[in-house]
C-alpha positions, 0 to 999 in steps of 0.5 A: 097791089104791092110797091116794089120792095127796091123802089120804096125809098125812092118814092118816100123821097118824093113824097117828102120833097112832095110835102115840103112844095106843097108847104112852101107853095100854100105858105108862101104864095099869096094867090090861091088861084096860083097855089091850089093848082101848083099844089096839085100838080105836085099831088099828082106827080107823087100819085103817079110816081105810086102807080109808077112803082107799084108791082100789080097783081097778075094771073099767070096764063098759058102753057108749060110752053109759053112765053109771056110778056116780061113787061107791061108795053107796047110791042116795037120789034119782031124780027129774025135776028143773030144774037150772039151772047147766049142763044149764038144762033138766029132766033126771033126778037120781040121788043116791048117799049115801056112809056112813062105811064106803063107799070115797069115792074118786070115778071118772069116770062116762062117756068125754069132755070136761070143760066146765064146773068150779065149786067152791062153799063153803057150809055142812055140813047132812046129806049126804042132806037135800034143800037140801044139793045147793044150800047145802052145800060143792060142786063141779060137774063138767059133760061133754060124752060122745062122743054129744054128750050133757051131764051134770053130777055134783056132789061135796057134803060132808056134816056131817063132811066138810071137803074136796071134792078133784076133778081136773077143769078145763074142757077136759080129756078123761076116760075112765069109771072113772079117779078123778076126786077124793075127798071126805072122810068121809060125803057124797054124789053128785048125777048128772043126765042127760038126760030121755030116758036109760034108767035103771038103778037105783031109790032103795035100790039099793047102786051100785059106781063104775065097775062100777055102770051107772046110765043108758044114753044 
């Protein structure tokens, strides 16, 4: 296990914000039974914000053909949709919603070439509402796999998160399960792939990056 390398500065901010609480709460409030468990709590937030942040190892498994989950979540989304920016023709969504306990960051989800990047600013309405696939901050990832086959993924920020961190850029070749960026706190990945692919999950399920195959080309 690693933290990500765009996410260290953060977390060294709230350890050190962390630390000065703890002083000032053991130093300056007389009452251990109110000091010791306010010190602990902020011990936890700073241990949480760790496993927040860390980037865990993972085994890559599937096919040349498959599609793995770019995110660690729970599936919101599987329907057929138009999508119109790079696809421009009716394929399947699949969303996964990352809460704040989940690992946010990302991972390729299949071998192959980038081909499309876009960065989209926009608004921060919940992570799991419909319109926030085209009116909340975004970033679109568009592939071309080994087979020939397009899709495109889309790193969306919710209500709290404020920044979409993401390594691609037209032209780059990519393999399945190496991280491919982060996005702070709760937000959501929308997937779309081919009509005819075979797919592997259904809305409910909990999907792992990497390890979680979600269609078959």
């Amino acid at each position: 296990m690693r933290i990500d390398r765009d996410s260290r500065g953060s977390l060294a901010l709230v350890y050190i914000i962390g630390a000065a609480l703890i002083a000032v709460f053991l130093c300056f409030i007389r009452q251990p039974w109110l000091s010791w468990p306010m010190s602990a709590l902020v011990l936890w937030f700073c241990i949480w914000q760790t496993a927040f942040f860390r980037v865990p190892d993972r085994k890559r498994t599937g096919t040349p053909r498959s599609v793995t989950s770019v995110a660690d979540g729970k599936v919101v989304i599987v329907e057929k949709t138009f999508e119109p920016e790079y696809l421009k023709t009716d394929c399947i969504q699949i969303s996964v919603y990352m809460n704040f306990f989940d690992v946010h960051a990302n991972f390729w989800p299949a071998d192959g070439e980038v081909t499309y990047y876009h960065y989209y600013p926009g608004k921060h309405f919940l992570a799991f509402a419909p319109k926030a696939s085209e009116e909340n901050e975004h970033s679109c990832v568009g592939m071309q796999m080994p087979c020939g086959k397009r899709i495109l993924f889309k790193q969306l920020a919710g209500v709290f998160a404020r920044r979409i961190v993401c390594y691609a850029h037209d032209g780059v070749s990519v393999s399945r399960g190496a991280q491919c960026g982060i996005i702070k706190f709760g937000s959501r990945i929308d997937l779309y792939v081919p009509l005819d692919a075979e797919i592997k999950v259904k809305v409910g399920d909990t999907v792992r990056a990497c390890e979680t195959v979600i269609a078959e080309l």
